[in-house]
Backbone and ligand atoms as CSV (ligand in chain L), in Angstrom:
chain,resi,resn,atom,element,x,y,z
A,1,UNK,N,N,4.717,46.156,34.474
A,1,UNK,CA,C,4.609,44.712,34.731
A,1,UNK,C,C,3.521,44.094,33.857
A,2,UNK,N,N,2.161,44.563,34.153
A,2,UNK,CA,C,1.539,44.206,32.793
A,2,UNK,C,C,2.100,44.130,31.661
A,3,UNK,N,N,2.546,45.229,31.353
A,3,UNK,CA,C,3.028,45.270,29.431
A,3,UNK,C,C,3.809,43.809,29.584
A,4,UNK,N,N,4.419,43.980,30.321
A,4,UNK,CA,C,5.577,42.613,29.982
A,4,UNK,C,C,4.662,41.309,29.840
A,5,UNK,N,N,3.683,41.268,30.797
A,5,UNK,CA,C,2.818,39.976,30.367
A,5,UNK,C,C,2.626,40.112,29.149
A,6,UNK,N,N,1.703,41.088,28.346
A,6,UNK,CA,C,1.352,41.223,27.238
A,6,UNK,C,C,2.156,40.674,26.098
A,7,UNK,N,N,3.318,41.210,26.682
A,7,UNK,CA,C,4.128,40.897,25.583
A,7,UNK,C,C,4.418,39.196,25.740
A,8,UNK,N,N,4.778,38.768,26.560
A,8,UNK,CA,C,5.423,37.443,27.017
A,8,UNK,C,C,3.928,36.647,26.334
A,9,UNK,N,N,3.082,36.895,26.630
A,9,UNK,CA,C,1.438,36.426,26.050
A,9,UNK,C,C,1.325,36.394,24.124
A,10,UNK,N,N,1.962,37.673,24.183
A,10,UNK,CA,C,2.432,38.061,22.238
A,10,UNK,C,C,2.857,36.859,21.741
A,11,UNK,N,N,4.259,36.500,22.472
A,11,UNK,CA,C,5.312,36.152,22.229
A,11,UNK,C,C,5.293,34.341,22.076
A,12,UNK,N,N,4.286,33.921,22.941
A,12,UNK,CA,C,3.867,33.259,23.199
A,12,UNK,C,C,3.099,32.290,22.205
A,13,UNK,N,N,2.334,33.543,21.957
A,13,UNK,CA,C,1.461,32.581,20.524
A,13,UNK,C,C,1.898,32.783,19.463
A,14,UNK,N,N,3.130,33.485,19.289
A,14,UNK,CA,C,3.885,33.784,18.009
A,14,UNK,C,C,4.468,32.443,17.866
A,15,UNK,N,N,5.254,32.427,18.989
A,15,UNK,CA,C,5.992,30.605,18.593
A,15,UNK,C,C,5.201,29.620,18.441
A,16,UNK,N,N,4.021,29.984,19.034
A,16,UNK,CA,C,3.043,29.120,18.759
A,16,UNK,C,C,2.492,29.131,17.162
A,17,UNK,N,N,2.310,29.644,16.564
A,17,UNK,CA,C,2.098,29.645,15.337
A,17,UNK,C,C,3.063,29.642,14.108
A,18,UNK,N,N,4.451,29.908,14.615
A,18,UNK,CA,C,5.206,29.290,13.831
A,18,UNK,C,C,5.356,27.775,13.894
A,19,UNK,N,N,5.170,27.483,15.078
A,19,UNK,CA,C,4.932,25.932,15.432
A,19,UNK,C,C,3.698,24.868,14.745
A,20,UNK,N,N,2.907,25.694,14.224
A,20,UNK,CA,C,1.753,24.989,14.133
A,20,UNK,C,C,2.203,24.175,12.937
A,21,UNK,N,N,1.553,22.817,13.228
A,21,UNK,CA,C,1.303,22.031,11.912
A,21,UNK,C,C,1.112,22.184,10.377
A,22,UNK,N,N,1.853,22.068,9.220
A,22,UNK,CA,C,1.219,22.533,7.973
A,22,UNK,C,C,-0.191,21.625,7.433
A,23,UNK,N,N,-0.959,22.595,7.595
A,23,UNK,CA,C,-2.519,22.111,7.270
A,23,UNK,C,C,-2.799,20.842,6.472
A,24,UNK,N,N,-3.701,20.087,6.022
A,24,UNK,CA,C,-3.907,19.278,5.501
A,24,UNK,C,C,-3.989,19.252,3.969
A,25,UNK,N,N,-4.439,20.609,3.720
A,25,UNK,CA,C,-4.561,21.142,2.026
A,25,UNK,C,C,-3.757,21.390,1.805
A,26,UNK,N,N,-2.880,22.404,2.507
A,26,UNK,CA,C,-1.628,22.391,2.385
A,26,UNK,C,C,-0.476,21.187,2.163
A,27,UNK,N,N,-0.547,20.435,2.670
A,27,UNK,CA,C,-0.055,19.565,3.117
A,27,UNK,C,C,-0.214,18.009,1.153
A,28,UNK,N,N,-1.417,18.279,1.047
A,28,UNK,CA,C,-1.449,17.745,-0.551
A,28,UNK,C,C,-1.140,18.476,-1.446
A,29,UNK,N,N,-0.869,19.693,-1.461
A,29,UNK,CA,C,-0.306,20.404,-2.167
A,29,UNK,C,C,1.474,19.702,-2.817
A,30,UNK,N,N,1.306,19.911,-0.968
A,30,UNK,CA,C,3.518,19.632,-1.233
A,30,UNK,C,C,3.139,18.002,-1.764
A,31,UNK,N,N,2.643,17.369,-1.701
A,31,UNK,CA,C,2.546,15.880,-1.954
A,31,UNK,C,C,1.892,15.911,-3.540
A,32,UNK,N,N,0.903,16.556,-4.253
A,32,UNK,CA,C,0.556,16.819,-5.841
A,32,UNK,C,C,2.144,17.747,-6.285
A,33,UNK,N,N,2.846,18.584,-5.788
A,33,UNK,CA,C,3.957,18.873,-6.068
A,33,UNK,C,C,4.809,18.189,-6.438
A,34,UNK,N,N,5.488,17.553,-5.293
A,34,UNK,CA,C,6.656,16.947,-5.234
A,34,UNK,C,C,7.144,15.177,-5.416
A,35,UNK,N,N,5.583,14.949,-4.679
A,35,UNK,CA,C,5.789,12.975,-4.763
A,35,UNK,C,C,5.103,12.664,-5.737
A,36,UNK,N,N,4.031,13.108,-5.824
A,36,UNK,CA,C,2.641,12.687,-6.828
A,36,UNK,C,C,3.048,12.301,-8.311
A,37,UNK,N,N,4.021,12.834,-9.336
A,37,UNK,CA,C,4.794,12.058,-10.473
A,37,UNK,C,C,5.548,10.704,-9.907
A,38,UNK,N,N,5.707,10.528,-9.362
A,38,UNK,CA,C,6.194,9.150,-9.065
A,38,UNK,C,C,5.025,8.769,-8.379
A,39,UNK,N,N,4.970,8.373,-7.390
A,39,UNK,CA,C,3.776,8.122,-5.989
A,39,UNK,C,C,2.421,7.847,-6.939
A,40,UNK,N,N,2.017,8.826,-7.479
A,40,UNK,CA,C,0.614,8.875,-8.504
A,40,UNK,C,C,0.024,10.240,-7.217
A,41,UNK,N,N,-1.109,10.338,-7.989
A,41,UNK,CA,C,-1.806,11.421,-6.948
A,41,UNK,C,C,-2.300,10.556,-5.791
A,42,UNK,N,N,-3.310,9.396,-6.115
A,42,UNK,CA,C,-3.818,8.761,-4.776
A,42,UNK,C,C,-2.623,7.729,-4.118
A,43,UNK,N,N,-1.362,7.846,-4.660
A,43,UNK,CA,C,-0.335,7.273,-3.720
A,43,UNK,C,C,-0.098,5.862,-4.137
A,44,UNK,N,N,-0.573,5.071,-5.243
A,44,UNK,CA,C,-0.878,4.300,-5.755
A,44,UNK,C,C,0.642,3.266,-6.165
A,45,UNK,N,N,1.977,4.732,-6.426
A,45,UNK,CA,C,2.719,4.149,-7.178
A,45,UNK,C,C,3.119,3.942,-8.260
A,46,UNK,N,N,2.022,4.801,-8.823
A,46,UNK,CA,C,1.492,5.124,-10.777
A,46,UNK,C,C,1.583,6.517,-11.192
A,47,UNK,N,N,2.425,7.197,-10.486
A,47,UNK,CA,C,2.751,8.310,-11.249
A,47,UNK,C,C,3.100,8.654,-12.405
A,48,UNK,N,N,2.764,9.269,-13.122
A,48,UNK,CA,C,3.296,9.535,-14.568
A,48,UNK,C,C,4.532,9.208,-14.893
A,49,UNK,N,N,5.453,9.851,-13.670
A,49,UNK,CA,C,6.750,9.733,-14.346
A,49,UNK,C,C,7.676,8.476,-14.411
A,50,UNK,N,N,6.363,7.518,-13.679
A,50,UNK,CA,C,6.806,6.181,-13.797
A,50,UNK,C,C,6.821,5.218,-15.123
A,51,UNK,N,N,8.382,4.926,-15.493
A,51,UNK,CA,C,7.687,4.137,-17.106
A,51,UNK,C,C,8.412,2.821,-16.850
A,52,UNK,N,N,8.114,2.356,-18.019
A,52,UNK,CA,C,8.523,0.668,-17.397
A,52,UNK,C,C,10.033,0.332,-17.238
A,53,UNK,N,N,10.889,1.106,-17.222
A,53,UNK,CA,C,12.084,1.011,-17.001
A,53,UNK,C,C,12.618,1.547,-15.898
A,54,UNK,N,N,11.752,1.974,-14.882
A,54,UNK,CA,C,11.854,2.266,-13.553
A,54,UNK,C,C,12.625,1.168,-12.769
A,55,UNK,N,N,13.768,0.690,-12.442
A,55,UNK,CA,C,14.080,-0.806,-11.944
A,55,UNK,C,C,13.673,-1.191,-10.445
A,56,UNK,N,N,12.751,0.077,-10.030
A,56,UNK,CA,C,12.014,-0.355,-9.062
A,56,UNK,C,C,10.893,0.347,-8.403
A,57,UNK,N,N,9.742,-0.034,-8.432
A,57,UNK,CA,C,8.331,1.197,-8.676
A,57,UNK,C,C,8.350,1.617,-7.325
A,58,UNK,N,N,7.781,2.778,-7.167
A,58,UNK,CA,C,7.710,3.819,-6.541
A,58,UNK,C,C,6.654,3.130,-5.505
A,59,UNK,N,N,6.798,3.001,-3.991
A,59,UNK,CA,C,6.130,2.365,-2.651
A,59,UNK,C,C,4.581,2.760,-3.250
A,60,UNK,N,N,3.571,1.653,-3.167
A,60,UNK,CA,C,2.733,1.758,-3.125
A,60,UNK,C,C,1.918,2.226,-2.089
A,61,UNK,N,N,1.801,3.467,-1.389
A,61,UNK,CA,C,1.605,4.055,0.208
A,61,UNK,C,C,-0.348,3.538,0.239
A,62,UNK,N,N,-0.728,2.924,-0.678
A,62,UNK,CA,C,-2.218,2.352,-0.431
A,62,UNK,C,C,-1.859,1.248,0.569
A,63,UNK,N,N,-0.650,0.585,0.436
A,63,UNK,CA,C,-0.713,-0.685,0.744
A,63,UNK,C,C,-0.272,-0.578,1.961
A,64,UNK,N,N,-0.947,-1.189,3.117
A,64,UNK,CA,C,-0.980,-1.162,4.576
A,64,UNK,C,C,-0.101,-1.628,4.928
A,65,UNK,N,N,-0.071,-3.096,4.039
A,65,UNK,CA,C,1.037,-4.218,4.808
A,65,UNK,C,C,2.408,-3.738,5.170
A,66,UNK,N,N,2.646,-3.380,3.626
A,66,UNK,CA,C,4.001,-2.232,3.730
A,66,UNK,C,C,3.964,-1.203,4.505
A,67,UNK,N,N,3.519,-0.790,4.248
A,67,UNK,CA,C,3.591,0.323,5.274
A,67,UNK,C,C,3.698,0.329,6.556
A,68,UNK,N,N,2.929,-0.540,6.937
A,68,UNK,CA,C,3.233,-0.243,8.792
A,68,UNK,C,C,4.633,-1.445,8.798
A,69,UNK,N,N,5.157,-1.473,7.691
A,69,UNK,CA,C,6.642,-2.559,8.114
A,69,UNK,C,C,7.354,-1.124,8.723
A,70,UNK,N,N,7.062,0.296,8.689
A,70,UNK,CA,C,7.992,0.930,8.215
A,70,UNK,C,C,7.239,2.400,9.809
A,71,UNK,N,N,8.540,2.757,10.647
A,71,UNK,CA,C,7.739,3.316,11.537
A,71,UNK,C,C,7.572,4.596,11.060
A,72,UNK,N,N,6.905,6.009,11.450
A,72,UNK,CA,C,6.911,7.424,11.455
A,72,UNK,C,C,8.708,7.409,11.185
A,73,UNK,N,N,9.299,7.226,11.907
A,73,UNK,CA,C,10.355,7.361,12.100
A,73,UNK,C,C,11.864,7.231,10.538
A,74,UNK,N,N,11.246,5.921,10.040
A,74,UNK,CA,C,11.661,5.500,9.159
A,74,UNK,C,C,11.228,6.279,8.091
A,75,UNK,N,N,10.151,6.906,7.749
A,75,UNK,CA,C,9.593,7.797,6.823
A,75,UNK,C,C,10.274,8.678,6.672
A,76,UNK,N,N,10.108,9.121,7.305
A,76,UNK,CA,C,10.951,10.674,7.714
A,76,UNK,C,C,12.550,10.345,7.867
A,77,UNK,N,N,13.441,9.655,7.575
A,77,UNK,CA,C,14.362,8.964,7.462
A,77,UNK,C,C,14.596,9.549,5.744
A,78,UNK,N,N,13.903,8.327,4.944
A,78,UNK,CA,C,13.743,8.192,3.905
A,78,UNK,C,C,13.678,9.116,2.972
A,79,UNK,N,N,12.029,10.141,3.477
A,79,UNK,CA,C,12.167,11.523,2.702
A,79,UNK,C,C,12.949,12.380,3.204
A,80,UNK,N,N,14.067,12.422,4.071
A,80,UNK,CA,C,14.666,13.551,4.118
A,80,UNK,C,C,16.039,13.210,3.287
A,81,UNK,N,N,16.218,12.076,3.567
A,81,UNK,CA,C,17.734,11.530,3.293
A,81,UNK,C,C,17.634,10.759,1.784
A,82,UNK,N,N,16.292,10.447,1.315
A,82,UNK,CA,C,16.226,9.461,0.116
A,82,UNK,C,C,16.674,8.015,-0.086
A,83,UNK,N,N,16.586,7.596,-0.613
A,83,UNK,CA,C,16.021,6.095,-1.124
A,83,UNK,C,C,17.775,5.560,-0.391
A,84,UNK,N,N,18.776,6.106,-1.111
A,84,UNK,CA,C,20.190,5.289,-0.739
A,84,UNK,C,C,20.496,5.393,0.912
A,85,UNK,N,N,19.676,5.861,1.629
A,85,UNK,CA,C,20.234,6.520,2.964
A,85,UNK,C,C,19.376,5.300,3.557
A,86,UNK,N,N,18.138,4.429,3.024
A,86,UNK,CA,C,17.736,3.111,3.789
A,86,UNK,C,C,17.964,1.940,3.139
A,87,UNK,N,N,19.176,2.116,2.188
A,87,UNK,CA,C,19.622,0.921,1.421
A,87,UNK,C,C,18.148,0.934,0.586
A,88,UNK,N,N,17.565,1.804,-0.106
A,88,UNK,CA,C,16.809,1.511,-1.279
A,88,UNK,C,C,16.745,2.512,-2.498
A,89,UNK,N,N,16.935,2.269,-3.343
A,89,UNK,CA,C,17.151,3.145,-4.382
A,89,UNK,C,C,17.010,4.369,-4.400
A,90,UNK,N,N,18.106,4.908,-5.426
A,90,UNK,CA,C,18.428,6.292,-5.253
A,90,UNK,C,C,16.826,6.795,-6.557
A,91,UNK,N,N,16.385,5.752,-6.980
A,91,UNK,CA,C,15.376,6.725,-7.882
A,91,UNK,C,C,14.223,7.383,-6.655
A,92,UNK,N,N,14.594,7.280,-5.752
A,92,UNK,CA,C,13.346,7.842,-4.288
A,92,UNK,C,C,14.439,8.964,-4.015
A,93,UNK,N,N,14.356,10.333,-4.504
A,93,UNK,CA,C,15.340,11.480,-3.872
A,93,UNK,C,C,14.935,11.604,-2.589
A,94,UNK,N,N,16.641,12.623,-2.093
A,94,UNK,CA,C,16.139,13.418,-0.987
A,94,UNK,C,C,15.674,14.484,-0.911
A,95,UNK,N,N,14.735,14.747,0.453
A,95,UNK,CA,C,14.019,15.978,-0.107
A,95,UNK,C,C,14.382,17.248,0.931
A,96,UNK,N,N,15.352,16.680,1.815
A,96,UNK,CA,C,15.361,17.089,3.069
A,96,UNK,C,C,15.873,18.725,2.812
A,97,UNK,N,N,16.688,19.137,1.731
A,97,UNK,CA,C,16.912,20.500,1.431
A,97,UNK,C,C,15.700,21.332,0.718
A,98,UNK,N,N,14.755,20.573,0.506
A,98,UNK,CA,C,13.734,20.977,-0.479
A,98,UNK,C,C,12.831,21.358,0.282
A,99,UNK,N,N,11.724,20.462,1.759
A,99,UNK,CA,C,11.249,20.521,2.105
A,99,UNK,C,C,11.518,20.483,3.614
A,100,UNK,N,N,10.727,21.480,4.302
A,100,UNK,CA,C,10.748,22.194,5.962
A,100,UNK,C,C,10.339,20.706,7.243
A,101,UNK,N,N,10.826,20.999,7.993
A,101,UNK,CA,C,10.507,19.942,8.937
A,101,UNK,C,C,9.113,19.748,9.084
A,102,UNK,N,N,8.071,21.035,9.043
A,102,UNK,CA,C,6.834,20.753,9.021
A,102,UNK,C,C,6.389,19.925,8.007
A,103,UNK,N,N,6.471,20.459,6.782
A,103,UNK,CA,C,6.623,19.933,5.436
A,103,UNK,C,C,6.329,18.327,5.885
A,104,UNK,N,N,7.531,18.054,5.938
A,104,UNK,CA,C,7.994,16.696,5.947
A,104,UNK,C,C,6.858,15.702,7.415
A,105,UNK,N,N,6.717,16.658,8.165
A,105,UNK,CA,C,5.922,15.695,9.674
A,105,UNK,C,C,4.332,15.893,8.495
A,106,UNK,N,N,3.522,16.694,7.766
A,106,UNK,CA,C,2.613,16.440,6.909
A,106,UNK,C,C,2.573,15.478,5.955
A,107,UNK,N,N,3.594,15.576,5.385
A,107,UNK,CA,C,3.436,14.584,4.149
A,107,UNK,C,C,3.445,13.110,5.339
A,108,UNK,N,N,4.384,12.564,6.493
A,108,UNK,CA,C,3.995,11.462,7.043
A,108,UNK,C,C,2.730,11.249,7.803
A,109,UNK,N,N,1.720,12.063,8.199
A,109,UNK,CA,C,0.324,12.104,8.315
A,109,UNK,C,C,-0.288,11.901,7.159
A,110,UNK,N,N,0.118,12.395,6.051
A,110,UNK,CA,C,-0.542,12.346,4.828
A,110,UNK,C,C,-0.480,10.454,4.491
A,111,UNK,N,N,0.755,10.280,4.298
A,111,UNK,CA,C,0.990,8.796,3.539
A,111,UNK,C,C,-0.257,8.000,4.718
A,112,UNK,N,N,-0.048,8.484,6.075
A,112,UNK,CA,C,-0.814,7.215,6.873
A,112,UNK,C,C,-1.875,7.550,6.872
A,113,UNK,N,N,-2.595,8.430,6.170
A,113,UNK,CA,C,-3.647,8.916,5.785
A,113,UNK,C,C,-4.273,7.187,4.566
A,114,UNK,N,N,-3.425,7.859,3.400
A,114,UNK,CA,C,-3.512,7.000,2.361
A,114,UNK,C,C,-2.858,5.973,2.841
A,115,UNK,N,N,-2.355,5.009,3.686
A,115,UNK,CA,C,-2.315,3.750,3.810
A,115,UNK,C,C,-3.359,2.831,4.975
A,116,UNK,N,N,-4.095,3.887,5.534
A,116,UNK,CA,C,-4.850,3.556,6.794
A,116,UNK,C,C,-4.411,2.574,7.690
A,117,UNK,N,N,-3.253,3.298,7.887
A,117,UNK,CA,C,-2.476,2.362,9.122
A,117,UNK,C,C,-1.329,3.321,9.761
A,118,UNK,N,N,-1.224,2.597,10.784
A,118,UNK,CA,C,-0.317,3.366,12.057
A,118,UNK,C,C,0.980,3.251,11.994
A,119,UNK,N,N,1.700,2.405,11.102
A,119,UNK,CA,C,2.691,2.247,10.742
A,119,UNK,C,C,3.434,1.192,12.363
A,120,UNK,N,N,4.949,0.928,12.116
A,120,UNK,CA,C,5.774,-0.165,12.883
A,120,UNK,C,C,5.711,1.111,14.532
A,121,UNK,N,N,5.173,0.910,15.427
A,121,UNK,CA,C,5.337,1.727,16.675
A,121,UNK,C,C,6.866,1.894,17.222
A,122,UNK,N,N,7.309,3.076,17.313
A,122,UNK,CA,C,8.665,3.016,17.694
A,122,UNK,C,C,9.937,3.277,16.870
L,1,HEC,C1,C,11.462,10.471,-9.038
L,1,HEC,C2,C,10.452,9.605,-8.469
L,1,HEC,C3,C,10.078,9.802,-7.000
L,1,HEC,C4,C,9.639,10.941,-6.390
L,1,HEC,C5,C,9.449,12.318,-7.010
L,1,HEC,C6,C,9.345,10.590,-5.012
L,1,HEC,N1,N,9.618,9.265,-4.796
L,1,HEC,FE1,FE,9.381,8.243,-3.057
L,1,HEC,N2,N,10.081,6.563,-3.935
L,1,HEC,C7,C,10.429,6.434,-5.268
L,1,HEC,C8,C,10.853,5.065,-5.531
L,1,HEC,C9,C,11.329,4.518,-6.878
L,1,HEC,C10,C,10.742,4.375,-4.300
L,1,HEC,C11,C,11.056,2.897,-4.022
L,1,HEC,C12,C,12.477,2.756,-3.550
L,1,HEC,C13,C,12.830,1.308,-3.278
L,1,HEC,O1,O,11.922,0.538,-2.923
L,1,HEC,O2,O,14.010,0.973,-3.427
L,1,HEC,C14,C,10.249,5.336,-3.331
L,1,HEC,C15,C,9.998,5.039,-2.001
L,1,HEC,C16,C,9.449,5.903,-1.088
L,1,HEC,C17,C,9.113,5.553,0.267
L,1,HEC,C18,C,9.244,4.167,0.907
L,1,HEC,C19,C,10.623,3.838,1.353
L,1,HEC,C20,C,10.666,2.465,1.953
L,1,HEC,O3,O,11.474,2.295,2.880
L,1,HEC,O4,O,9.942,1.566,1.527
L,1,HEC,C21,C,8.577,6.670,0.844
L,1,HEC,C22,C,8.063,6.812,2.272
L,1,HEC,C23,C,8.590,7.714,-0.154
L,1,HEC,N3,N,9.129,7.217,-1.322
L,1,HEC,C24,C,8.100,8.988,0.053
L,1,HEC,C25,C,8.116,9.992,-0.907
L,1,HEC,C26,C,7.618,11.328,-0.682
L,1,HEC,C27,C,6.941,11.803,0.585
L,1,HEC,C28,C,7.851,12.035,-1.824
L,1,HEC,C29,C,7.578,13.517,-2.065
L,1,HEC,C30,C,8.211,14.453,-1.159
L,1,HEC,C31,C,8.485,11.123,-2.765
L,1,HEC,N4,N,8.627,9.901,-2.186
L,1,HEC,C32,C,8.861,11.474,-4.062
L,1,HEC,C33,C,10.405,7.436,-6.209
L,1,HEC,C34,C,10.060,8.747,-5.998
């Protein structure tokens, strides 16, 4: 009967740690990876791979105003499904085969990081 606690206790914090949040360093990693050529590194919108024939620049995630137009919800919308899946351009891919559900709940802590706002509630 013990052992079985033990184990059920094991087992326990195993899911628990597959569960856990992807870290914060982590977490700019996948964002200097994957968004940061478009996005810019500080989220700016000035990524390199932005040139002037972009027909529509990459969300400025500094900017608050915008941003909280737009809930957790809608984010995570967006990067999984990409730009055509909220009626906005397909130059915003999807990333949703690329990147893990954790993945993806970091990078939206991250952006409201860099926009210092709580985004649309709901
Ligand atoms: C190839 C360039 C490119 C890359 C790489 C890219 N984006 Fe975008 N993203 C865009 C563009 C362009 C828009 C603006 C789309 C529009 O307004 O029609 C956009 C818009 C967005 C928006 C705002 C959508 C809205 O409703 O206003 C979010 C959020 C976003 N990107 C997140 C990300 C994240 C997170 C990553 C990295 C996983 C990423 N993007 C990588 C180009 C890119």
């Amino acid at each position: 009967m013990k052992n079985l606690m033990i184990i059920a206790a094991v087992a326990a914090l195993a899911s628990q740690l597959a569960m856990a949040p992807v870290g914060a360093a982590e977490t700019e990693k996948v964002f200097k990876f994957y968004c940061a050529q478009c996005h810019g590194l500080t989220g700016k919108g000035d990524g390199p791979n932005v040139t002037k024939d972009f027909p529509v620049s990459p969300r400025n995630f500094t900017n608050a105003k915008e941003m909280n137009k737009l809930s957790d919800a809608d984010l995570k919308n967006v990067i999984m499904d990409g730009g055509p899946s909220v009626s906005k351009s397909p130059m915003m891919p999807p990333w949703g085969k690329t990147l893990n559900a954790e993945e993806v709940d970091g990078l939206i802590k991250h952006l409201r990081v860099l926009c210092k706002c709580k985004g649309k509630q709901g």
